[in-house]
C-alpha positions in Angstrom: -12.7 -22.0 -27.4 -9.8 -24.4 -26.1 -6.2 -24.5 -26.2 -3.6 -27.2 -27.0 -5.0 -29.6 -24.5 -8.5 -29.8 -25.7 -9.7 -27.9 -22.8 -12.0 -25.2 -22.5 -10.1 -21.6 -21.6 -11.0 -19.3 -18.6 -13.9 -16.7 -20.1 -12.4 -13.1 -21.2 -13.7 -9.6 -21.3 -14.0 -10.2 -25.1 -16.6 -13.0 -24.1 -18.6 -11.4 -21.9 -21.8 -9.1 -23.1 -20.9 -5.8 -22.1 -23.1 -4.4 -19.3 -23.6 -1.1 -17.7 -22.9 -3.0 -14.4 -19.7 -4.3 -15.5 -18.8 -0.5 -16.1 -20.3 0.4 -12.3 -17.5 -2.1 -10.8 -14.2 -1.4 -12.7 -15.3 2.2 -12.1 -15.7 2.0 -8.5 -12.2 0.7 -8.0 -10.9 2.9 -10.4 -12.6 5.6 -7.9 -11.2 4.7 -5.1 -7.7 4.3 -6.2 -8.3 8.3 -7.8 -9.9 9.1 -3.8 -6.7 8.0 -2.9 -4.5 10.2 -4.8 -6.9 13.3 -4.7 -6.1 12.7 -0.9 -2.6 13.0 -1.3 -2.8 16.3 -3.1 -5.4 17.2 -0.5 -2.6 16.7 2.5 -0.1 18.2 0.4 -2.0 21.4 0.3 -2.7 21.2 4.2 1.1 20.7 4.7 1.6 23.8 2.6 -0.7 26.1 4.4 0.7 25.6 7.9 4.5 25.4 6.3 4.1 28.7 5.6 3.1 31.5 3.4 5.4 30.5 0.2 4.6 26.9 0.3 1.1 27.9 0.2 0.9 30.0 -2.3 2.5 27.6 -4.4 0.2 25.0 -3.5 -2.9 27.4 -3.9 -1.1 28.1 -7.4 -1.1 24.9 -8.5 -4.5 23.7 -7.2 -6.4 27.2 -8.8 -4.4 26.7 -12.2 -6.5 24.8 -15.0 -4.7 21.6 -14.7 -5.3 22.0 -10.8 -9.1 22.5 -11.0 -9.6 20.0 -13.6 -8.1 17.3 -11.1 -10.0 18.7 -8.4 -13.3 17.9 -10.7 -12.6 14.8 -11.5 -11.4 14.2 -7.5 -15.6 15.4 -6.5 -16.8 13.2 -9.3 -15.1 10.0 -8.0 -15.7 10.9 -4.1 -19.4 11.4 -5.3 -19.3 8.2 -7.8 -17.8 6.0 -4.9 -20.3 6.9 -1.8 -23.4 6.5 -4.6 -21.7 3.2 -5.1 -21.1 2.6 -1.6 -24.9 3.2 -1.0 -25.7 0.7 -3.6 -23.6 -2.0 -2.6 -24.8 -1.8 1.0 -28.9 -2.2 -0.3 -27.7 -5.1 -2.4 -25.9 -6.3 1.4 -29.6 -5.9 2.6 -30.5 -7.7 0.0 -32.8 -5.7 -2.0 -32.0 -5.1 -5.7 -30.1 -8.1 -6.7 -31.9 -8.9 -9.8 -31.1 -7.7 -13.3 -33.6 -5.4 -14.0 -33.0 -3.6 -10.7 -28.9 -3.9 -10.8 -28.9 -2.1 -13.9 -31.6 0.6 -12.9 -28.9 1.2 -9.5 -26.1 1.3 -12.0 -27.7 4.0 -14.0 -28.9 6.2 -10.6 -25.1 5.8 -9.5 -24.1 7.5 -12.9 -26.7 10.3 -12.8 -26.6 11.1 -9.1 -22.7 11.4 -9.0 -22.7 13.2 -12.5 -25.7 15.3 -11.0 -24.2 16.1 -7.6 -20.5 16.7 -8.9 -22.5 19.4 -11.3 -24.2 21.0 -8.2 -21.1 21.3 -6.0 -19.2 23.0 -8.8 -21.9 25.3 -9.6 -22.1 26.4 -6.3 -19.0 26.7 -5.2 -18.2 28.9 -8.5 -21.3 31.0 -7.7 -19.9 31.5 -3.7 -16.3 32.1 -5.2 
């Protein structure tokens, strides 16, 4: 493909192959910005309970409602998705794994243990409640 000039452009999503491991990366920023805002609500709710009775219980309110717990999944699943990310990168920084066939087998580890772990934590933590 070029432009005006003759030259070649810069190569797009649209000319890339979609990969698995292309889906690991955007994710794992993507994680870490929604680790960041889970945080937030996390300190807001600490800032509730030692404000006082009220603000607590309108934080508890919030964070037990349906919309509350839904972010509150989604918050385990990307703190789960970003340390079996983490991991990865660091054996790739040892460098062990680097090639294809092993990248995309990491990839699909990352998605099953942080699907598999979020699962666990919220089955448990229903059964204790």
């Amino acid at each position: 493909m070029a432009n005006g000039s003759g030259r070649p452009l810069s190569p797009h999503l649209q000319v890339y192959r979609w990969q698995y491991t292309m889906l690991t990366s955007i994710l794992h920023r993507a994680t870490g910005i929604a680790l960041t805002v889970g945080t937030l609500l996390l300190t807001w709710w600490l800032v509730a309970a030692a404000s006082g009775p009220e603000a607590y219980a309108t934080a508890q309110g919030f964070i037990g409602s349906f919309f509350g717990m839904l972010i509150l999944f989604g918050w385990t699943f990307a703190l789960f998705y970003h340390l079996a990310n983490g991991i990865r990168h660091l054996v790739w920084d040892a460098g062990l794994g680097l090639d294809l066939p092993n990248a995309e087998r990491g990839a699909y580890m990352v998605g099953a243990s942080s699907i598999g772990l979020t699962l666990l934590v919220w089955i448990v933590g229903l059964i204790v409640w």
